[in-house]
C-alpha positions as CSV (number, residue, x, y, z in Angstrom):
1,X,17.9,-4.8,26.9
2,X,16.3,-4.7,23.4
3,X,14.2,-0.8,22.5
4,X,11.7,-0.4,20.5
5,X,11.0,2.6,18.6
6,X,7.7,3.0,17.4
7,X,6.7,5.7,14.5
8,X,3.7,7.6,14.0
9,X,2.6,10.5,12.2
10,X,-0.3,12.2,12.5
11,X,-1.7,9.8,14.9
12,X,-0.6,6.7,12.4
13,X,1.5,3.9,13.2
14,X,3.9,3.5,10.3
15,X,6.9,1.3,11.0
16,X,9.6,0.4,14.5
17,X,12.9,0.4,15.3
18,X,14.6,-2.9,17.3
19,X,17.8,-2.7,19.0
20,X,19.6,-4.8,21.2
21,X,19.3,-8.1,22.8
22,X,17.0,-8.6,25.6
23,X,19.5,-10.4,27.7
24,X,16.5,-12.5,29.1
25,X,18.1,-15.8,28.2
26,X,21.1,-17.3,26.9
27,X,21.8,-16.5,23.3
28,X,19.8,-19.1,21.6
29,X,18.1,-19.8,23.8
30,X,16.3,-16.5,25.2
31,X,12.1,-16.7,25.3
32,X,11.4,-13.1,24.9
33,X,14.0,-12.7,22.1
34,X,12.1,-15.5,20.0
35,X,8.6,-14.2,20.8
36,X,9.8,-10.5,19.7
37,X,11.1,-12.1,16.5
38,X,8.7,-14.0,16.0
39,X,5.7,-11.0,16.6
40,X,7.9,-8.9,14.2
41,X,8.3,-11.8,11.5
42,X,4.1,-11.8,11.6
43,X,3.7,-8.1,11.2
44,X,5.9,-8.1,8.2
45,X,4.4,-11.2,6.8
46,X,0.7,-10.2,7.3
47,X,1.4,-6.5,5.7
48,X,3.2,-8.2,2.5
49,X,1.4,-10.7,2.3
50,X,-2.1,-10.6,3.6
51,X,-2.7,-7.1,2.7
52,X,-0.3,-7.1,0.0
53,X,0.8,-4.0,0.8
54,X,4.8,-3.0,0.7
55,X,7.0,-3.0,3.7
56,X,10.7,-2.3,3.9
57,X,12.4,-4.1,6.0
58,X,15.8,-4.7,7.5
59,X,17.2,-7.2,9.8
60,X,20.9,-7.4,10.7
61,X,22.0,-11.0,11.7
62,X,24.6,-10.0,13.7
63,X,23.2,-7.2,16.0
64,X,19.7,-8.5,15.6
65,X,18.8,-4.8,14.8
66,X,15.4,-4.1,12.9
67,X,14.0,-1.4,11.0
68,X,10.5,-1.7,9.6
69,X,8.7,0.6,7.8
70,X,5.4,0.4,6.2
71,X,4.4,3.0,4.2
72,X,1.0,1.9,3.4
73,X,-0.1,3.1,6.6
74,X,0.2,6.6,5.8
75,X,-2.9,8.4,4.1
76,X,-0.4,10.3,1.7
77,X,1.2,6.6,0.4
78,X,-1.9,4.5,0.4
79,X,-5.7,5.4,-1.6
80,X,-6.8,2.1,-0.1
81,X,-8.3,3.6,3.4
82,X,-9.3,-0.3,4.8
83,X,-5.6,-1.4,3.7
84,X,-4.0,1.6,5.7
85,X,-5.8,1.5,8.2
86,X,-5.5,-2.3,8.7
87,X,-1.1,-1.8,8.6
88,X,-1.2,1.0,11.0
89,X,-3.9,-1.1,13.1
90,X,-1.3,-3.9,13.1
91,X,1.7,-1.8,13.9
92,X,-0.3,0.2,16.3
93,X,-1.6,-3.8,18.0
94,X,1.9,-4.8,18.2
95,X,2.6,-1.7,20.4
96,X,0.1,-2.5,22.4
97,X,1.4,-6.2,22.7
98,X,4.9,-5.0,23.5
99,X,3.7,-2.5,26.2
100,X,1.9,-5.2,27.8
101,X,5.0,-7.5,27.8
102,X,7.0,-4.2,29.4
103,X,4.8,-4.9,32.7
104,X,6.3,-8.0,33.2
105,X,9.7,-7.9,31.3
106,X,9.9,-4.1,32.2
107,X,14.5,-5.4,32.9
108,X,15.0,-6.6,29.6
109,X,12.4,-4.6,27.0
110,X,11.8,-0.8,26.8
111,X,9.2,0.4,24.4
112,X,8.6,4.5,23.0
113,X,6.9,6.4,20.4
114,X,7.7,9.4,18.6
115,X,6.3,11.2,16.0
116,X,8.2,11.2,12.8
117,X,7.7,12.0,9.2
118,X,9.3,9.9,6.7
């Protein structure tokens, strides 16, 4: 099963945890795993590039762990209010897009939030 962590503070969406393998599919060969990389690879993408704003990011090979955070989201990081509210908009629409894949995958993907300061 792969979790995702979502963070927020203050009501903001700022950056997720991955863990685990979904176990949908053979390794390699597992749909949900390459649409959840994929979707993640996009986010990070569209915040670096497209709203060249900076994200850290880190993506271990081996466990296919993520951490993704995106500071620019946060009122207290970024003056820009359309660029943080866009990355927090996308953060928050990929929550969205993962609880609506929990309906159906609900076995293999488990999706939270918490609030957390950085």
């Amino acid at each position: 099963m792969t979790t995702i962590i979502f963070y927020k503070t203050d009501g903001y969406f700022y950056g997720f945890e991955e863990k685990g393998h979904t176990g949908y599919g053979e390794s390699g060969d597992d749909v949900l795993c390459a649409a959840l990389s994929s979707m993640t690879m996009l986010l990070i993408n569209a915040i670096e590039v497209s709203y060249a704003c900076d994200v850290q990011y880190t993506i271990d090979e081996k466990t296919t762990d993520i951490r993704v955070i995106a500071k620019s989201a946060l009122p207290k990081y970024e003056k820009d209010e359309k660029k943080q509210f866009a990355v927090s908009g996308l953060i928050q629409a990929y929550f969205f897009q993962l609880m609506d894949l929990v309906e159906e995958y609900y076995e293999f993907l488990d999706v939270k939030e918490i609030e957390r300061e950085i």
